[in-house]
Backbone bond lengths (Angstrom), bond angles and torsions (degrees), N, CA, C in turn:
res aa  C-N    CA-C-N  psi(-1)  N-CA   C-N-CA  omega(-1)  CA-C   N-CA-C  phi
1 X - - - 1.465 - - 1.528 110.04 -
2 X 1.486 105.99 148.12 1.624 110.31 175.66 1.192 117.66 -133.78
3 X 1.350 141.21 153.98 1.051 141.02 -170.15 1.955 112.37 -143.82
4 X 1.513 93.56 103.50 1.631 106.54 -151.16 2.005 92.47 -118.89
5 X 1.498 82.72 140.53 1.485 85.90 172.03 1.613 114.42 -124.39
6 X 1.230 153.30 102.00 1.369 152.65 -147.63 1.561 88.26 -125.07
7 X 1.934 105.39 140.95 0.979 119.11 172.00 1.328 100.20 -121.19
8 X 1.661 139.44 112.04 1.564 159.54 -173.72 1.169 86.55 -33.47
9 X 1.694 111.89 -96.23 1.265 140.60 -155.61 1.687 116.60 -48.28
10 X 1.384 125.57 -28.92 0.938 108.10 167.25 2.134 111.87 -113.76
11 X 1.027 102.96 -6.15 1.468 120.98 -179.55 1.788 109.12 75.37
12 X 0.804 87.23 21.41 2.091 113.19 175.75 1.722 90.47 -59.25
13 X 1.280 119.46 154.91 1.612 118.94 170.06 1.613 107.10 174.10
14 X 1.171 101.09 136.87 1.832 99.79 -173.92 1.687 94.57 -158.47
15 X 1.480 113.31 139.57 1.155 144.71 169.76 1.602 114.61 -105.25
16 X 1.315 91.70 172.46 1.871 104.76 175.21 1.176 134.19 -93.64
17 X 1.809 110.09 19.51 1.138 134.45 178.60 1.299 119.90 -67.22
18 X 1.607 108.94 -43.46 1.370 97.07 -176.03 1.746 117.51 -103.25
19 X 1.237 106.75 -8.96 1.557 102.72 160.97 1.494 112.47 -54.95
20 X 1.406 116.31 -46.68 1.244 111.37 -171.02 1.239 130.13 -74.24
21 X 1.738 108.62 -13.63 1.387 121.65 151.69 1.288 127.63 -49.74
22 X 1.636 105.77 -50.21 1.274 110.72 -173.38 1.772 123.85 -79.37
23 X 2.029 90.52 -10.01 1.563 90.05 171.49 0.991 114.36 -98.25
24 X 1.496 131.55 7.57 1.539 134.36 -174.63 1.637 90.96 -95.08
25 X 1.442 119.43 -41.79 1.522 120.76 -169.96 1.227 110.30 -75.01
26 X 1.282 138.56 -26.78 1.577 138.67 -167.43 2.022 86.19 -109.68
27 X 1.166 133.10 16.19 1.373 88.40 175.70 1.899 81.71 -131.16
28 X 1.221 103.85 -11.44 1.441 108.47 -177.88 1.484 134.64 -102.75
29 X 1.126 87.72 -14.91 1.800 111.26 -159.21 1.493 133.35 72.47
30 X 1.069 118.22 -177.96 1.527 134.92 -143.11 1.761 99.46 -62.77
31 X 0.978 99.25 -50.85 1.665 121.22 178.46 2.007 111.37 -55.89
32 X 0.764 105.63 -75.38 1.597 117.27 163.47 1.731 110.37 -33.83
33 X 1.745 93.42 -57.80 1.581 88.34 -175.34 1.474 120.96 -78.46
34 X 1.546 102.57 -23.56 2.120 99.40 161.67 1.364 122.29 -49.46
35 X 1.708 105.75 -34.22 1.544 115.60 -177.23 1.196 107.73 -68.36
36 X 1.381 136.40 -67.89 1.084 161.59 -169.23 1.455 93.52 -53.87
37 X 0.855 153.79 -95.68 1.665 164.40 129.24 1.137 105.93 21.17
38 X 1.247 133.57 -65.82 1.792 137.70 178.94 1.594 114.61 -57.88
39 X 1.461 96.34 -93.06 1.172 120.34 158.03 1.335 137.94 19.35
40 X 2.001 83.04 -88.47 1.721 113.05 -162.19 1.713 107.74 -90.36
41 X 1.459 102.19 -30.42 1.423 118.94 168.36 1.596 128.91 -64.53
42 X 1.505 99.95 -34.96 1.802 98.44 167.94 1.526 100.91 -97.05
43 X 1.211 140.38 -32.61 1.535 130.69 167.77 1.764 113.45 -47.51
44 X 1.596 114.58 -12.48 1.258 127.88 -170.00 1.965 99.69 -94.82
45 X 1.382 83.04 -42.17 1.928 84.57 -168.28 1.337 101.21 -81.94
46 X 1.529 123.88 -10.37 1.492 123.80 -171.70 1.624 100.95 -95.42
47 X 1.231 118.08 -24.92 1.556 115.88 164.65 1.368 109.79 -75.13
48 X 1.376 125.55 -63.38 1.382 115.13 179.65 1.430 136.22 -77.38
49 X 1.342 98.40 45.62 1.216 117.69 -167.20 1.711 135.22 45.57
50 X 1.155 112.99 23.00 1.308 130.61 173.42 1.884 129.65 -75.48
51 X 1.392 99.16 16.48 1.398 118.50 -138.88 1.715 103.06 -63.69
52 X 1.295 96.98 -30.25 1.627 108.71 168.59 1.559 107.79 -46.56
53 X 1.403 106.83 -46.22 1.999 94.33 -173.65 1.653 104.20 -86.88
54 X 1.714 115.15 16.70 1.557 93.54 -165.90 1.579 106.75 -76.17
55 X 1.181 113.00 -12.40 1.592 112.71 -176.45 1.760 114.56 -54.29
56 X 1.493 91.69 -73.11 1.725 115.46 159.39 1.771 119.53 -32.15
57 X 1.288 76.20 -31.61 1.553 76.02 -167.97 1.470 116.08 -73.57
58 X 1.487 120.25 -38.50 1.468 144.15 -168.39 0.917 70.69 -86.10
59 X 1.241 177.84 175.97 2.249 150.60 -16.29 1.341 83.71 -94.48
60 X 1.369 118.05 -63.70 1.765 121.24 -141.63 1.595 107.29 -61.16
61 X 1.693 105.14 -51.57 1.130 90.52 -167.97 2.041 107.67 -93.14
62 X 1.317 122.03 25.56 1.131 119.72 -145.24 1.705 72.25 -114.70
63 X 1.311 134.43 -49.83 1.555 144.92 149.76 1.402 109.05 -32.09
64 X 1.234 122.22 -84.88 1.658 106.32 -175.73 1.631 106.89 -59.70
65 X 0.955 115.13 -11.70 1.959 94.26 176.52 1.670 95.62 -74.63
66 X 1.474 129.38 -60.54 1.315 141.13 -161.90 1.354 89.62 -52.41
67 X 1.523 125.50 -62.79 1.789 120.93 -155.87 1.540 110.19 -65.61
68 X 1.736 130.93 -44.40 1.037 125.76 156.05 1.567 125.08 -41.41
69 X 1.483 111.81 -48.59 1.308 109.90 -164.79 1.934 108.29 -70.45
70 X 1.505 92.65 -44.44 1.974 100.14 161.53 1.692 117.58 -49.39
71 X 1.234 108.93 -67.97 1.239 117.08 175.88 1.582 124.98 -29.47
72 X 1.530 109.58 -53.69 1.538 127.26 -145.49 2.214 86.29 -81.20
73 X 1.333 109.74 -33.13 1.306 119.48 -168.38 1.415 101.71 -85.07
74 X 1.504 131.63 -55.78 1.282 120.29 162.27 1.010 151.07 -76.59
75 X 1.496 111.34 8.58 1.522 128.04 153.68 1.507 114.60 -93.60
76 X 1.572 134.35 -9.22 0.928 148.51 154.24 1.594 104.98 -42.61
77 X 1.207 125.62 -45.68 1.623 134.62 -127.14 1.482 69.06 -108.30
78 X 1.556 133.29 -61.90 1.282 127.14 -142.81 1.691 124.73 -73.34
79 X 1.936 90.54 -12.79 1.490 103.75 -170.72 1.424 115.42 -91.47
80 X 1.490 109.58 10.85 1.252 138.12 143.90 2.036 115.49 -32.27
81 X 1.170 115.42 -52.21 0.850 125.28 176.14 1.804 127.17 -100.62
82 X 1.126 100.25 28.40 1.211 124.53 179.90 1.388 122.96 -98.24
83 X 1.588 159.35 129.11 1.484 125.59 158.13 1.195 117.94 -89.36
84 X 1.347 123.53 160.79 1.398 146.27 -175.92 1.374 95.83 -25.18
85 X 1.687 98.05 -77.01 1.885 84.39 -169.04 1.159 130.76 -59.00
86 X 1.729 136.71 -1.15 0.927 145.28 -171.72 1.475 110.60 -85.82
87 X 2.086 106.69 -47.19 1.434 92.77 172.53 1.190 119.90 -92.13
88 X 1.266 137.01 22.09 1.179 139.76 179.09 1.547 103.54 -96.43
89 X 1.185 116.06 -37.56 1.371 135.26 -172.20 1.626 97.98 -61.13
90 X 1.333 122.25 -70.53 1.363 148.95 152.42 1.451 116.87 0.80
91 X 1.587 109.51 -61.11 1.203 144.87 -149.66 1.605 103.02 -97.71
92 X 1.178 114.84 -52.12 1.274 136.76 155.29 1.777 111.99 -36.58
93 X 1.235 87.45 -65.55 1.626 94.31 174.56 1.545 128.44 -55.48
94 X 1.489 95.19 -56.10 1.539 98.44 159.82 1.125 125.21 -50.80
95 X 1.145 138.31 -46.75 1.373 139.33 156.82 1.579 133.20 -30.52
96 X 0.937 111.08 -39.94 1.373 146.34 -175.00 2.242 95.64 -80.58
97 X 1.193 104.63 -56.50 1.350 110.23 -176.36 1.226 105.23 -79.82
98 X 1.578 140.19 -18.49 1.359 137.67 170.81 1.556 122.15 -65.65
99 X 1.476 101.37 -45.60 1.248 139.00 155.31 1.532 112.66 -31.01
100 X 1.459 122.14 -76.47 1.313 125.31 -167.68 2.027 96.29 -62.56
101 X 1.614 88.76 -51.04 2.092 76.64 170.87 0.794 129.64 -48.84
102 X 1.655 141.09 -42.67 0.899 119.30 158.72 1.371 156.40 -59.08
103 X 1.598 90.99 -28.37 1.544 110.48 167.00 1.705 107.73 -39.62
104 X 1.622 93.18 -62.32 1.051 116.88 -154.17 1.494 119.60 -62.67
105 X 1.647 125.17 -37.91 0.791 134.60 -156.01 1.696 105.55 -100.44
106 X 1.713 112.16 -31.68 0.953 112.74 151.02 1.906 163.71 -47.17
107 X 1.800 88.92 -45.75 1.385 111.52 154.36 1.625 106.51 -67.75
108 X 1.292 145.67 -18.16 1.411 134.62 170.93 1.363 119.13 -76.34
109 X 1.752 99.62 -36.14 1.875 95.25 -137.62 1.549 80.18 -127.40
110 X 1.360 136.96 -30.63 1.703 127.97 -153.67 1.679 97.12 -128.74
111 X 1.526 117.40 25.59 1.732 116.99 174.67 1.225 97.13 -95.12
112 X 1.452 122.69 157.16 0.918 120.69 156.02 1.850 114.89 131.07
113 X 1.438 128.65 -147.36 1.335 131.58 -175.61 1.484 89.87 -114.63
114 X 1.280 132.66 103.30 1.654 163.84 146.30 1.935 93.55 -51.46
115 X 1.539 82.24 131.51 1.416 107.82 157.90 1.949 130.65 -131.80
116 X 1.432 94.40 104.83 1.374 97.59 -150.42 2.026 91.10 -95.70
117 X 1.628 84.10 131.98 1.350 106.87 179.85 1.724 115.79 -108.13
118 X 1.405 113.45 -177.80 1.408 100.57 -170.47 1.943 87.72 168.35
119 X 1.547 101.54 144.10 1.433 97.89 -157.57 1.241 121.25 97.24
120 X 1.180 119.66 166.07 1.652 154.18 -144.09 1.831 95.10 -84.42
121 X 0.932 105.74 -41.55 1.728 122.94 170.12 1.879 130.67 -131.93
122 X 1.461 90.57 162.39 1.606 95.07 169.53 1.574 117.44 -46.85
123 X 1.222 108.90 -66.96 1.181 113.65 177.94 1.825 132.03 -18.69
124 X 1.649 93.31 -36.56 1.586 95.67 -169.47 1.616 99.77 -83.52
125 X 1.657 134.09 113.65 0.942 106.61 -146.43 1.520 74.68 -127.57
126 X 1.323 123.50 161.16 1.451 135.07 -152.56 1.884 102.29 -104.85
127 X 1.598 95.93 -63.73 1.333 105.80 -160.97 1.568 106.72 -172.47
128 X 0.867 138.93 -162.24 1.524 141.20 -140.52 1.885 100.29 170.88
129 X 1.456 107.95 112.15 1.350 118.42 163.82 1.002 128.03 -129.47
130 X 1.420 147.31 178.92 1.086 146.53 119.94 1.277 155.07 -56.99
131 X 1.513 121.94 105.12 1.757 105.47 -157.69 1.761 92.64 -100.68
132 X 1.267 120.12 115.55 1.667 116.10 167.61 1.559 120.51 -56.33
133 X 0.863 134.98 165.19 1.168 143.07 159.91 1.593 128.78 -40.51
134 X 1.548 88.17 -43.49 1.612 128.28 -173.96 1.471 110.68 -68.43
135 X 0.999 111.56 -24.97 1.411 137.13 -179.22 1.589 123.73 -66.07
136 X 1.366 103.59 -44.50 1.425 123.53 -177.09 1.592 100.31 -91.15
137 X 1.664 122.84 -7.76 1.214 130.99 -176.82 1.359 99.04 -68.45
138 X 1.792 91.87 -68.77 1.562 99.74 -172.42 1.412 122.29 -39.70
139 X 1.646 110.32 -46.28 1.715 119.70 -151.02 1.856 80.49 -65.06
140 X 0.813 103.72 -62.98 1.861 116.45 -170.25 2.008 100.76 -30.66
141 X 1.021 87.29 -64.67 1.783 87.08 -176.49 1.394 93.52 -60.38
142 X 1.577 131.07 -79.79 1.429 101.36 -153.26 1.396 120.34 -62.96
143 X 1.520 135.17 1.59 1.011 140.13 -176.16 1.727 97.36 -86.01
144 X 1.293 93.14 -36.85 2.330 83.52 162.28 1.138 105.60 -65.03
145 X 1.091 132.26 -57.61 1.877 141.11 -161.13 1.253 94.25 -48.87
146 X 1.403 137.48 -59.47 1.431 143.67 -127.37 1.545 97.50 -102.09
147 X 1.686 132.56 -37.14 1.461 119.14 179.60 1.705 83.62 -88.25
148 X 1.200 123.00 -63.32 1.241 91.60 -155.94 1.638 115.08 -65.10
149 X 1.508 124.41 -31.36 2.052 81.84 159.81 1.655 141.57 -46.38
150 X 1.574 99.51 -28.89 1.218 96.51 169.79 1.091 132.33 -69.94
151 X 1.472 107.28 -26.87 1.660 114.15 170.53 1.644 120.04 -51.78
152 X 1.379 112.04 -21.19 1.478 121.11 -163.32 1.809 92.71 -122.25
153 X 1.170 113.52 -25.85 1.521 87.61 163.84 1.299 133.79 -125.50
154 X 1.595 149.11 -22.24 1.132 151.17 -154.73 1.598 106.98 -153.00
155 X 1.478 125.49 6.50 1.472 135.09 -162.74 1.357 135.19 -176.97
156 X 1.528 103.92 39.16 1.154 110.83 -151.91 1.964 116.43 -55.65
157 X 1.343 92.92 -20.91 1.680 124.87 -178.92 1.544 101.84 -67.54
158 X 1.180 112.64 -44.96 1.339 102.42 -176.56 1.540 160.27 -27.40
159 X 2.005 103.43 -11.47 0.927 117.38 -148.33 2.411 80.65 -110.72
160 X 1.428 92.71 1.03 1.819 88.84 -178.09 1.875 93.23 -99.37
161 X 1.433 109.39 10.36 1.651 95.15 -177.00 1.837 79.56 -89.76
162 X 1.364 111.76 -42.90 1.193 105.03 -134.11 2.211 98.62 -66.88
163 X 0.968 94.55 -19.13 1.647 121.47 173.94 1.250 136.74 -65.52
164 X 1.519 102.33 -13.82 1.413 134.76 167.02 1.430 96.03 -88.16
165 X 1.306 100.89 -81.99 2.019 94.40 177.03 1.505 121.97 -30.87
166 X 1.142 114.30 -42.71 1.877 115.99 164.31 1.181 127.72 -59.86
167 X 1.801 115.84 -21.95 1.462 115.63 173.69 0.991 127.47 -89.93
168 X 1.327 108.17 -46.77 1.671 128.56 141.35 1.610 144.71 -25.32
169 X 1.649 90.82 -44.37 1.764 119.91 148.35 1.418 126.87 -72.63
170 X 1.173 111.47 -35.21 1.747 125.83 172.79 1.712 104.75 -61.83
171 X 1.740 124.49 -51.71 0.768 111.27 -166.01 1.695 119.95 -74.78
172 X 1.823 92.93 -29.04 2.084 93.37 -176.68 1.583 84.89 -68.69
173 X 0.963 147.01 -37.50 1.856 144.29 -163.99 1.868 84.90 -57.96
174 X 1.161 124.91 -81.89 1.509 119.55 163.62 0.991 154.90 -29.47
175 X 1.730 110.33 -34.97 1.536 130.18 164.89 1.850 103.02 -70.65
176 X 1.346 102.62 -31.73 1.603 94.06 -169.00 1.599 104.34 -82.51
177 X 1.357 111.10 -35.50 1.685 104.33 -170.98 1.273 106.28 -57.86
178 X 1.849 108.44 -50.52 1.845 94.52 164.67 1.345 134.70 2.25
179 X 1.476 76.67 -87.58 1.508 111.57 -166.98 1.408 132.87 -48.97
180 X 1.353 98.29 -52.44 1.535 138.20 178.44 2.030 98.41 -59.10
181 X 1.376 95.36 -49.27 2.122 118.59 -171.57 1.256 90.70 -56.54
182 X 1.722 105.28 -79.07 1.618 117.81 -162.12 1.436 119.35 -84.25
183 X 1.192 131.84 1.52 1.532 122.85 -152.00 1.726 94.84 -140.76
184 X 1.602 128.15 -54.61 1.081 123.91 -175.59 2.005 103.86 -82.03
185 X 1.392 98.69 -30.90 1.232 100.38 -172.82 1.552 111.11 81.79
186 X 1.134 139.89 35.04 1.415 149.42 154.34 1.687 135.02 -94.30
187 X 1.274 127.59 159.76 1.160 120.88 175.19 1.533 122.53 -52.23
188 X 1.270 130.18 66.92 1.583 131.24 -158.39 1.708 95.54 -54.19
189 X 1.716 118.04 -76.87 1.369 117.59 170.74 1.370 123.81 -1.16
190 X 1.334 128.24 -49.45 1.424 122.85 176.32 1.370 107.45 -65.10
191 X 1.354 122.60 -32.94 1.611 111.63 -169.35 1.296 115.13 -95.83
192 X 1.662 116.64 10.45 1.410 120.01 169.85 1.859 118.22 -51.30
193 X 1.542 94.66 -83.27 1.493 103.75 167.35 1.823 109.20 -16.16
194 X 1.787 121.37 -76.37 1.388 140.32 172.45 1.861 102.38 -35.12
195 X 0.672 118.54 -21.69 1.355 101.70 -163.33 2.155 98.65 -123.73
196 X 1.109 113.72 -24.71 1.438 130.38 123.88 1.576 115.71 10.26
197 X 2.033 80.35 -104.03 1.280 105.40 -175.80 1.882 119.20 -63.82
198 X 1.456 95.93 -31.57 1.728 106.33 164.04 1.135 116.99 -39.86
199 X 1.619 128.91 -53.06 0.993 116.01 165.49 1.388 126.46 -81.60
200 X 1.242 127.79 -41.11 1.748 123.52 169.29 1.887 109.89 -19.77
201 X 1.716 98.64 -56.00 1.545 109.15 -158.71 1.977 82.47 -69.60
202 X 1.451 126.60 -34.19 1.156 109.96 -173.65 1.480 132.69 -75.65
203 X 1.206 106.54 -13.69 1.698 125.58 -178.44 1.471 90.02 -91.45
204 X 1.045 121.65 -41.86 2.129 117.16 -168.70 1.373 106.69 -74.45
205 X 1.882 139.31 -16.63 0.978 128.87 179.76 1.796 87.57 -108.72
206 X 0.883 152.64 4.39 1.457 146.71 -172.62 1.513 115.34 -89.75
207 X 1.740 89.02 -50.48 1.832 96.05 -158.50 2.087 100.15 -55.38
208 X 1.982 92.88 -49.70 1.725 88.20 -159.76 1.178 105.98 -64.91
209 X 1.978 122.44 9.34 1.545 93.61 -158.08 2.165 80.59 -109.29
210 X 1.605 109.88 -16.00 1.094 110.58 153.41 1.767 124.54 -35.80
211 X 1.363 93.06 -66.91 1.873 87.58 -169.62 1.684 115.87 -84.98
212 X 1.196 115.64 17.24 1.943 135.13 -174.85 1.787 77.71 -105.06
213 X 0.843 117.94 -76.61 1.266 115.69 -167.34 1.611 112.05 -37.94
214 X 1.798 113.60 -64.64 1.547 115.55 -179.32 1.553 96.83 -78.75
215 X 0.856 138.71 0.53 1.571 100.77 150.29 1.341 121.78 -90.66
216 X 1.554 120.25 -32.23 1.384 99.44 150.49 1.532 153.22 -52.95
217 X 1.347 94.60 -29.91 1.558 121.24 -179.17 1.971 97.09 -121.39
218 X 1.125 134.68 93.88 1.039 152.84 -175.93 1.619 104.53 -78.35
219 X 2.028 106.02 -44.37 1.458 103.21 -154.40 1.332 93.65 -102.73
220 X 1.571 125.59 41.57 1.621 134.10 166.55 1.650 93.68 -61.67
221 X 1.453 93.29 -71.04 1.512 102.19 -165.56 1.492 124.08 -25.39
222 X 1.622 116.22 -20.67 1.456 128.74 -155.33 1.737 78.69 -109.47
223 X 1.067 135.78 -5.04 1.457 122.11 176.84 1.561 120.52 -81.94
224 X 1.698 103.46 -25.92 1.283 103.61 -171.07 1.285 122.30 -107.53
């Protein structure tokens, strides 16, 4: 099953694929999240008929699951040597810059009349909404509100998880232009921005479902 959201008018579109990458990689590690990421992601494009990117897909996203899931654990270790106000400061900041992406990337690429899919294909089509403008306002601010409280109370580190997901996201944003440039032979450039915001929307549903999870499950950390 898939769960796809496509915006017509600007051809903007993001699924729950890669949050769930990034929560299998930050709560599991590097290994888990290659699987999860490789794997589960071209078994996804090979059902929904995407089968052309399944090649790409097993390196690209099998790499950003591993580099997040490495990353998020060894920058953990390093902020060791950090003080409070520094990663909070940090964290704070990041927050603040997640924020404007989304704003930003949203009012361009995810405004508009949404067509929400679900199923094995496009075709099965759910429903049809409207996402305002205003919308991508809100997520953006409380997505400041929400790292930076944590920065000041329960996570001050938090803002080096979210930084892993950006490197990790940078590279499938890279693995695909490749691919897409040299291999499909298409305009890759247009799907920069799209694949962008793919990850933005995927790090912004990941992180809170990251720390819901370890505070429920505390003794994850001892798993990986």
């Amino acid at each position: 099953m898939s769960f796809t959201v496509y915006i017509p008018s600007t051809k903007g579109y993001f699924n729950i694929g890669e949050a769930m990458i990034y929560t299998a990689a930050i709560l599991f590690g590097p290994l888990i999240g290659a699987f999860a990421g490789g794997v589960g992601s071209m078994l996804a494009d090979i059902l929904l008929g995407y089968y052309y990117y399944a090649p790409a897909t097993l390196i690209v996203k099998a790499i950003e699951g591993f580099v997040v899931g490495f990353l998020s654990r060894k920058i953990c270790i390093s902020t060791e040597t950090y003080t409070k106000f520094e990663l909070r400061a940090f964290t704070t900041i990041t927050g603040v810059l997640l924020g404007v992406l989304i704003i930003s990337l949203g009012t361009l690429y995810y405004s508009g009349f949404a067509e929400f899919h679900y199923g094995f294909a496009l075709e099965n089509s759910s429903s049809t909404i409207f996402i305002p403008v205003e919308f991508w306002f809100g997520v953006g601010v409380f997505a400041i509100f929400m790292v930076s409280a944590l920065a000041f109370t329960s996570d001050p580190e938090f803002g080096f998880t979210i930084v892993s997901c950006v490197f990790g996201g940078l590279l499938m944003v890279l693995g695909y232009f490749l691919y897409e440039q040299f291999a499909l032979g298409v305009f890759a450039l247009a799907e920069v921005p799209i694949n962008i915001g793919q990850m933005t929307v995927g790090l912004t549903v990941a992180t809170p479902i990251v720390k819901v999870v370890r505070r429920a499950l505390p003794q994850i950390k001892s798993w990986t």
